[in-house]
Each structure stands twice: as C-alpha cells, then as structure tokens.
C-alpha positions in Angstrom: -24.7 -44.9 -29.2 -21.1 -45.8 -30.0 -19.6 -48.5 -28.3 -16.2 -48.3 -27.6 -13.9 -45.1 -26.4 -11.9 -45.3 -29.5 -15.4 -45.1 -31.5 -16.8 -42.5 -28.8 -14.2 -40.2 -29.9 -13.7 -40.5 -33.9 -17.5 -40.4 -34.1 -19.1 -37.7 -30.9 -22.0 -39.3 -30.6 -23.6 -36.2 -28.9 -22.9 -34.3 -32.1 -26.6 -33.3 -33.4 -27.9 -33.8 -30.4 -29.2 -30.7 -28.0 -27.6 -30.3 -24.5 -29.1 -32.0 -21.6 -31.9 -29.8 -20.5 -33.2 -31.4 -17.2 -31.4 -33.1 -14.4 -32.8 -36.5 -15.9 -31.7 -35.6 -19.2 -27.6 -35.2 -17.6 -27.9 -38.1 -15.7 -28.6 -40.2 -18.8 -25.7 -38.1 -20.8 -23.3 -39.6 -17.8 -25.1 -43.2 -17.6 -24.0 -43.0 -21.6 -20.4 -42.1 -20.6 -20.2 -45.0 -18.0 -21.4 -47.4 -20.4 -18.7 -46.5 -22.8 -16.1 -46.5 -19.7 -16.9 -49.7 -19.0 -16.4 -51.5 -22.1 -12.5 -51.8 -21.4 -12.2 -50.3 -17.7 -10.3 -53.1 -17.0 -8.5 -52.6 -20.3 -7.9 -49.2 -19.1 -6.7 -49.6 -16.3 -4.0 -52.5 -16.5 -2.3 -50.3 -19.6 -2.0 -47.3 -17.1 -1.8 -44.9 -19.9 -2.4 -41.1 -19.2 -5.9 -40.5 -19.5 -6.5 -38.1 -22.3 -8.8 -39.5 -23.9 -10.9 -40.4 -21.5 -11.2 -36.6 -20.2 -11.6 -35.5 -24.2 -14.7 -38.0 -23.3 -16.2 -36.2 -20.7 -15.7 -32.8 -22.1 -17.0 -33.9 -25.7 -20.3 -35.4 -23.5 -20.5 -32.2 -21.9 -20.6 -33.2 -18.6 -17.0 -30.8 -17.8 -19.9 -28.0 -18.2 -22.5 -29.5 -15.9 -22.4 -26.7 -12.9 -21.5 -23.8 -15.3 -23.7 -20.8 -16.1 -25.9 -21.3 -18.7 -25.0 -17.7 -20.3 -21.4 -19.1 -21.1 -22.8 -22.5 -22.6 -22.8 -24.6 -19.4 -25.1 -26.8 -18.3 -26.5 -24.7 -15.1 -27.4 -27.6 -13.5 -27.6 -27.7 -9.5 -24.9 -29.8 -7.4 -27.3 -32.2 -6.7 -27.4 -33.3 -10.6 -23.5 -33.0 -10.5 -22.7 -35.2 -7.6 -25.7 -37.7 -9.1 -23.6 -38.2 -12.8 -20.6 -38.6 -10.6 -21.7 -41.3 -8.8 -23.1 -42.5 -12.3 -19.8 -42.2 -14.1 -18.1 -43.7 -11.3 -19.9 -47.0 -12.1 -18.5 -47.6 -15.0 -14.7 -46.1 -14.1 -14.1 -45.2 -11.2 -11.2 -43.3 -11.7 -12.4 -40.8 -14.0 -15.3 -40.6 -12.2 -12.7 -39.1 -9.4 -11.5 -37.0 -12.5 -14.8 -35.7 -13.2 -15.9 -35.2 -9.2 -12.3 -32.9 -8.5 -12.7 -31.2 -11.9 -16.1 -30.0 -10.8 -15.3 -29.4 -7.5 -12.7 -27.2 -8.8 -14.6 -25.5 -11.4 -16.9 -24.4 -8.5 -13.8 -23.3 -6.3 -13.6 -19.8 -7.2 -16.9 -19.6 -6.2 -16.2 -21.0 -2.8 -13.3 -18.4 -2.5 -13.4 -15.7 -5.3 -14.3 -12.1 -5.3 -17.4 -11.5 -7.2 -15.3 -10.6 -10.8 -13.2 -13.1 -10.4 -16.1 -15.5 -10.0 -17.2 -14.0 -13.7 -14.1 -14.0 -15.3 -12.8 -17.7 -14.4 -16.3 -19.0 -15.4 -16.5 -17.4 -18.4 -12.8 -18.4 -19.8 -13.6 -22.5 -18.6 -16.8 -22.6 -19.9 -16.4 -21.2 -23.3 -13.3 -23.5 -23.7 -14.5 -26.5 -22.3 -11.3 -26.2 -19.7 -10.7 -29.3 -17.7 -9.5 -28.4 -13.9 -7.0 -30.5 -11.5 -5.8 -29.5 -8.0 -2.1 -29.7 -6.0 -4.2 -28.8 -3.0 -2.7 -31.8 -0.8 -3.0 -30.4 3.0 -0.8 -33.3 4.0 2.1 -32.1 2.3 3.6 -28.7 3.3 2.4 -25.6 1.8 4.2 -24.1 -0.9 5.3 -21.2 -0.3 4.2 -17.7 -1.6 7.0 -14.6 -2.3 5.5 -11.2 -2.4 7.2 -9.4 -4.7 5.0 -6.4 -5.1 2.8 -6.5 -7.7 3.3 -10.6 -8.4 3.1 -13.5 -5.8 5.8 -16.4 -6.9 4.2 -20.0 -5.6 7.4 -22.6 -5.1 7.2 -26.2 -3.6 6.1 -29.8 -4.1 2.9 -31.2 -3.7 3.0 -35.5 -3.6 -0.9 -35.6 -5.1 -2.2 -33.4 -7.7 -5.2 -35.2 -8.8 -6.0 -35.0 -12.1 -4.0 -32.0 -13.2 -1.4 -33.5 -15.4 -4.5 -34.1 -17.6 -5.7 -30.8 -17.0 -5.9 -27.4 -18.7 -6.0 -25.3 -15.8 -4.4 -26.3 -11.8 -5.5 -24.8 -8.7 -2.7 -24.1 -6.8 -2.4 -23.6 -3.0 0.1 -22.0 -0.9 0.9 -19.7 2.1 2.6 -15.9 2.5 5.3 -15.8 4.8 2.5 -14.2 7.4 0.7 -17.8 7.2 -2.2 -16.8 5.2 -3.2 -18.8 2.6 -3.6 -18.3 -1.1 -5.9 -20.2 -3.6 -4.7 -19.4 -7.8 -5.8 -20.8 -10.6 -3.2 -20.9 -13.2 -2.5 -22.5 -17.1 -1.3 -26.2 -16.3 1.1 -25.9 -19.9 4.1 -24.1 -18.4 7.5 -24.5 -17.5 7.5 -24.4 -13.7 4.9 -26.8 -13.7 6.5 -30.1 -13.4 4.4 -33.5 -12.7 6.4 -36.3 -11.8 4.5 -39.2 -13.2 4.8 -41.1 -10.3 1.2 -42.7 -9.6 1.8 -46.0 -9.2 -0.9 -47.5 -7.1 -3.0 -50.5 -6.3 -6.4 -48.6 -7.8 -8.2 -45.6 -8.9 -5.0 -45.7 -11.5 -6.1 -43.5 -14.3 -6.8 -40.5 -11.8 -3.4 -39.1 -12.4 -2.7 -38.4 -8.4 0.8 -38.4 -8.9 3.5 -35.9 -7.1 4.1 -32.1 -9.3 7.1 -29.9 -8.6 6.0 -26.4 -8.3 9.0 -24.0 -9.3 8.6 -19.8 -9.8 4.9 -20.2 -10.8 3.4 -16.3 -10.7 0.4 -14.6 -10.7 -1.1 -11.2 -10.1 -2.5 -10.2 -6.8 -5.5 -9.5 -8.7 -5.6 -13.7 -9.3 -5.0 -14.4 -5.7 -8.5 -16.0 -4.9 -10.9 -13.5 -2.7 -8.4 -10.9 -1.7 -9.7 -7.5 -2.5 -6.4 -4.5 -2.1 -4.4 -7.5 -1.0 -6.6 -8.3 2.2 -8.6 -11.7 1.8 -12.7 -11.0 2.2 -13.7 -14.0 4.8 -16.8 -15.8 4.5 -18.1 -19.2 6.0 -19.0 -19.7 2.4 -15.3 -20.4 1.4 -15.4 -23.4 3.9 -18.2 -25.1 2.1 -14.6 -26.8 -0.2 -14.0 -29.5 2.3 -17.9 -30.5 2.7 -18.1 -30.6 -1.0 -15.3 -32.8 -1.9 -16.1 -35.1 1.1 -20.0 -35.6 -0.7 -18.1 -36.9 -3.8 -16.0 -39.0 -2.1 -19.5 -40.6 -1.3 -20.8 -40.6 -4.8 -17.5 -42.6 -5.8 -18.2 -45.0 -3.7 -21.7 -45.8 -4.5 -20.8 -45.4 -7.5 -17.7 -48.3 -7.4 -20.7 -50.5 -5.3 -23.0 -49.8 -8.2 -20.8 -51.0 -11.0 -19.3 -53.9 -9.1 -22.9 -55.6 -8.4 -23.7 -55.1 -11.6 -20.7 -56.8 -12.9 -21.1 -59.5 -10.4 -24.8 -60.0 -10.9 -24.1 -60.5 -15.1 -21.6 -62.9 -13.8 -23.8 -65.0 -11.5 -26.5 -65.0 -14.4 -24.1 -66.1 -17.4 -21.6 -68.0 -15.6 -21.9 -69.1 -11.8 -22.4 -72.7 -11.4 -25.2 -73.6 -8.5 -23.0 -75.8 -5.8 -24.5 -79.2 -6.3 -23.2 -80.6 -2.9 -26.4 -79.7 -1.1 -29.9 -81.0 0.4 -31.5 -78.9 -1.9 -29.8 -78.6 -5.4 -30.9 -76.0 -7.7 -30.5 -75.7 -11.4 -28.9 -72.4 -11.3 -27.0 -70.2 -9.1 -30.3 -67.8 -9.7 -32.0 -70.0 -7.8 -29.2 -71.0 -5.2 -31.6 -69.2 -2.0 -27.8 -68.6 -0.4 -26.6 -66.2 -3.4 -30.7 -64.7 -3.9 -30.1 -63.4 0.0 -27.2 -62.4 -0.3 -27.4 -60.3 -3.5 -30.8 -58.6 -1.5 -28.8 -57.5 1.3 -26.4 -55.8 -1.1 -28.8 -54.3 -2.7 -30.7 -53.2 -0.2 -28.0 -51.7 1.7 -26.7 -50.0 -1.5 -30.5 -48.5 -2.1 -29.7 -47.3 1.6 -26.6 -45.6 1.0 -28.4 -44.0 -2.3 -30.7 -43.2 0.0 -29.4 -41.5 2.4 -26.4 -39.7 0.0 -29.3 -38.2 -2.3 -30.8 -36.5 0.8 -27.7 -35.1 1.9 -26.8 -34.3 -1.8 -29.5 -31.8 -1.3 -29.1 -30.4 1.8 -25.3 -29.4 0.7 -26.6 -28.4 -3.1 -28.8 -26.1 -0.8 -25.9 -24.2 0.9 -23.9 -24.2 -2.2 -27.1 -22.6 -4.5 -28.2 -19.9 -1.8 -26.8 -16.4 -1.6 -22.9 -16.8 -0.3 -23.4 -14.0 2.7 -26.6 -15.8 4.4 -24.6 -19.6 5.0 -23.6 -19.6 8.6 -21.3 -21.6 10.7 -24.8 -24.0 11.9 -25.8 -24.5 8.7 -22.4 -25.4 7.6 -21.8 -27.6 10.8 -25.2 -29.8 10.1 -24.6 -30.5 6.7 -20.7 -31.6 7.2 -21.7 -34.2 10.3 -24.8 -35.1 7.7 -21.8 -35.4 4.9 -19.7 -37.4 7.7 -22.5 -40.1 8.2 -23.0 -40.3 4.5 -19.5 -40.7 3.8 -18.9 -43.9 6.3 -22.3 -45.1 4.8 -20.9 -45.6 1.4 -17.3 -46.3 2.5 -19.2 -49.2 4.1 -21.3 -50.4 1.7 -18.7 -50.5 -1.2 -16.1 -52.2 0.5 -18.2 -54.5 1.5 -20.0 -55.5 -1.6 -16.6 -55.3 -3.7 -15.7 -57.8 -1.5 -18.3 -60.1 -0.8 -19.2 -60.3 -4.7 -16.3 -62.7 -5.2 -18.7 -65.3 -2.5 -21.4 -65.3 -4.7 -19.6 -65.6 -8.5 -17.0 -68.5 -7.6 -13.9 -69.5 -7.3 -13.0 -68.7 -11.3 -14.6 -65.9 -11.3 -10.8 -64.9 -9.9 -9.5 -64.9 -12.4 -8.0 -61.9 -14.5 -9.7 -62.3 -17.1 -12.7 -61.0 -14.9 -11.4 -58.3 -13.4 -14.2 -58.0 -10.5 -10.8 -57.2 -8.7 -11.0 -53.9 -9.9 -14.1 -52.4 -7.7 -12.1 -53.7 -4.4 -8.5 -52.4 -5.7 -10.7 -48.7 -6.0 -12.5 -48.5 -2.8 -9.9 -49.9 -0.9 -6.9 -47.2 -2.5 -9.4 -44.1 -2.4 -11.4 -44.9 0.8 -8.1 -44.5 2.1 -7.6 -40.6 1.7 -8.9 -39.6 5.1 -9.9 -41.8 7.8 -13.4 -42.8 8.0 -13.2 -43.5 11.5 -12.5 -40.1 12.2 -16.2 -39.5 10.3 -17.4 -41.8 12.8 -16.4 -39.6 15.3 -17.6 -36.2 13.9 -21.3 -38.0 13.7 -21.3 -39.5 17.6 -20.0 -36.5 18.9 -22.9 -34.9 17.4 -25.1 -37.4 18.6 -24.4 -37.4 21.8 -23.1 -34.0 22.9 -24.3 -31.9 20.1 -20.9 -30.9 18.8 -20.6 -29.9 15.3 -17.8 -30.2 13.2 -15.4 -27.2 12.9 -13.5 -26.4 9.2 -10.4 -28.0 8.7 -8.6 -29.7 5.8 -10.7 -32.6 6.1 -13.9 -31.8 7.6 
C-alpha cells in the first residue's frame, strides 16, 4: 500500500487488484482508505481545502460503488457492509467519512422514493461513472419552491447545508409545489443555477463541504420528479426508511471518531506519556500507571458496547432496506427507528466522551498542536450537534414505557 494521499492517487494502489468480493474483503478496502486518511487528517483539515481529492480517493477504492448493483459494476454489498466501512473510514477522517455515509445514503435515495425505472436508470448512469452524490435536503431551512410549468418543474431557493455536493457530481434536490407536496430530483451538480456559497467555516467535520448553495431556475422533467407516476406521487412506508438510514450513519461516525481517537491516544500513551512520579506507587511507564490501564478499559469497553449494539441494529435496518419495498410496514419501520434512536445516543455518548477524556490519560503536552488529538472532540462535538440527541432519548423512553413508536418526520 501507498502511504500518503498524494502517493494514493499518482499511483491507485487498487489498480490490478480484483474488487472486494465479501463484506470482509470491503471493510479491509475502507480500513486501507482510513489509513491513508489519517496520515495528514490533521494536515487536512487545518488547510481547509476543498476536498477533491480525497473523494477521487474513495471513488478510485471503490467504495462510492459499495451498495450498487453488481450488473452495473457495483459492489452489491448489503447496508450492513456500507454502514460498517463508514464507521471504518470515519476513523481515520471523519469528515469524509460524513462524505462517504451521505453519498451512499443518497445513492440509495431513489430507491427509497423512485418509481421502479427510475430506480434502473439512476443506478445505472452512477454506477458506470463512478458519480459521487451530495444533498441540499436541509429540513430546517425552507423548502425551495417548485413551479409547474407543464411539462418541466423549476426548483428555486436557498438551502444553508448541502453536504457534500459542492464536491459532487450529481445533487439531490428537495422542494415543494405550491399544493405542499414535496418533490425529491436528482440533478447534474455542474450548472449555472447551482450556486454554493463556500461558506463552511466550522469548528469540525471541516472537509465535509456543508456549506450554504443558492438554488436559481434549476429544471427537470416530471418524468425526474422522484416516485410520481402521471404526475401523482406512488406512497409507500418504504420512502420513510431516508430519515432511519441517515440517523444509523450518524452512529457509525461517531464510533467511528471514538475509534480513531483511542487509537491515536493509546499510540500516544505508549510512545510518549510520562508515568506521574508523585505517587505511593511509581511505575516505570504510563502502561503501567493502574489509573490510565482503567481508564483506557472503560473506553474500550464501552466503545465494544456501542459497536455492539450499532452492528445489531445495522442489521435490523439493512433488513428493511434489502426486503421487497411493498411488504415494510409502519411497525417494522417504528421498531427499527426507536432501535436507531438508542443506538444513536449510544455512540453520541461514547465518542464525546472518550474524545474528551483521552486528553486525562496522554498529558498536559499532549495539547499541544502539534498532536492534534483536538481534532476527534472538534468532530463529534460540531456533528453530534445536527439534531438533538436528547430528543432520541425521548423517542426510546416513550417506547419503553408506553409503547409509543416513533412517527416519520425530518428527523426521526
């Protein structure tokens, strides 16, 4: 393997090599990618530049392709492999494992929401182009608004996060018809009323490109407006399975940002931490300090939870996703997104707390910026911030203790 990005990309180290054949096989391929991520993450991330290499990384490792059809050179790999090499890539970066998770997330989308040859034709043109995918699908912002002009619907508006789609090929787009009902397009990103304004200036995840785009006389047929069939949209509880998903990869980020910042710590301690020699018991070495042993085992251990508990839910959602799109009902949706809910404030937990905690068991110079652990903290604390978690705290006692499910909304 190469070892920097630069090298990564002069040299495709995948070249000659076959495609990842078995879910192990594409979690190694992304274990590959973080490594090469995390050589200058820190690097990366101070320089702020736009990402395009690091998504020419992804889609030269192949991992772009992971949930596409085999028959149009994907990888045909279940979601629970996906949202396992997110969680793997987001070790190593975390923000372009957040430009990996919502490129996937949309590449499934017209799944979710398409009729049955739209689901064909989209799949077919991303696949066999390697297209990357971003999103101005903020529900916080105002919709833009859809003209119906006959034969074309004309999307206008602003949207203040579009995550990843200034790096992308293609952008979902989002809107609502003067009658309130809403539209879902996917549309070329390269055109002149799409308009990003650059302005993603935050304290992490700062290479995930969730800055503000200005949306201006954007069209498309009706026969691109996602699941409408003679102009009428085709309901299913299917097409609610979009909030769910994205929610589950918020949780592989997380463990993922956990992951890479006790590894990064724990090199630290080994190499560099000095054992405190003000003690009754003075060790040699802070592996032997029984203060910073402990506490490294409960990090662990409650990360192995979190994995734990994420890779069963990974399933039960993969599950819904895989089956036939006619036979998921609203119980079967409601049990996986209160499952998704505990999962989620699981791993919201467990990363902020080990990003922070890490600092008590490497020293007082292991501040400095040089050593960059500041970077797992900076992206957990700006991205665990996109919905409340306390609100998933909610969903999961309500459920507990009155048996309510969660209904379908923006953010459940």
């Amino acid at each position: 393997m190469t070892t920097t990005l630069t090298e990564a990309l002069a040299t495709s180290p995948w070249r000659g090599h076959p495609t990842p054949d078995t879910a192990a096989a594409w979690i190694a391929r992304a274990e590959e990618v973080a490594a090469i991520l995390a050589l200058d993450a820190l690097e990366r991330d101070r320089a702020g530049a736009k990402p395009e290499a690091e998504v020419q990384l992804l889609k030269d490792s192949g991992l772009t392709l992971l949930v596409a059809p085999a028959e149009h050179g994907g990888g045909g790999q279940p979601w629970t492999t996906a949202l396992r090499a997110i969680r793997a890539v987001s070790a190593g970066d975390a923000s372009i494992g957040q430009l990996l998770g919502y490129h996937l997330l949309w590449a499934w989308a017209v799944r979710l929401v398409g009729t049955e040859a739209q689901i064909a034709a989209v799949e077919e043109l991303y696949a066999t182009a390697n297209l990357f995918f971003g999103g101005a699908v903020n529900p916080r912002d105002n919709d833009l608004a859809i003209e119906d002009r006959g034969e074309t619907l004309v999307f206008n508006g602003r949207k203040s996060f579009s995550t990843g789609a200034r790096v992308a090929d293609l952008v979902v787009l989002e809107g609502a018809l003067p009658t309130g009902e809403h539209v879902f397009a996917i549309v070329p990103t390269a055109q002149e009323g799409i308009v990003f304004a650059g302005d993603w200036d935050n304290l992490g995840q700062r290479l995930s490109e969730s800055g503000g785009v200005e949306i201006t006389d954007v069209q498309i047929g009706w026969a691109e407006a996602a699941g409408f069939v003679d102009q009428e949209f085709q309901p299913l509880v299917y097409n609610t399975l979009n909030v769910p998903l994205i929610q589950q990869i918020f949780t592989a980020i997380y463990l993922g940002i956990a992951e890479g910042a006790l590894a990064t710590a724990g090199a630290y301690t080994r190499e560099r931490t000095r054992a405190w020699p003000y003690t009754t018991d003075p060790k040699e070495s802070a592996t032997e300090d029984p203060y910073i042993l402990a506490a490294y085992g409960e990090l662990r251990s409650r990360l192995w939870a979190g994995q734990a508990l994420a890779e069963a839910v990974d399933a039960e959602l993969s599950a819904l996703l895989h089956a036939p799109r006619e036979d998921v009902d609203a119980g079967a949706r409601g049990r996986v997104a209160v499952r998704i809910a505990a999962a989620k404030q699981v791993a919201n937990d467990v990363a902020l707390e080990t990003t922070n905690r890490i600092f008590e068991l490497t020293g007082a110079r292991a501040t400095s910026n040089t050593v960059g652990l500041d970077l797992y903290w900076r992206n957990i604390r700006t991205h665990s911030l996109h919905d409340p978690v306390a609100h998933k705290r909610r969903e999961v006692g309500e459920y507990e203790l009155i048996g309510r499910l969660p209904e379908p909304s923006w953010y459940t």
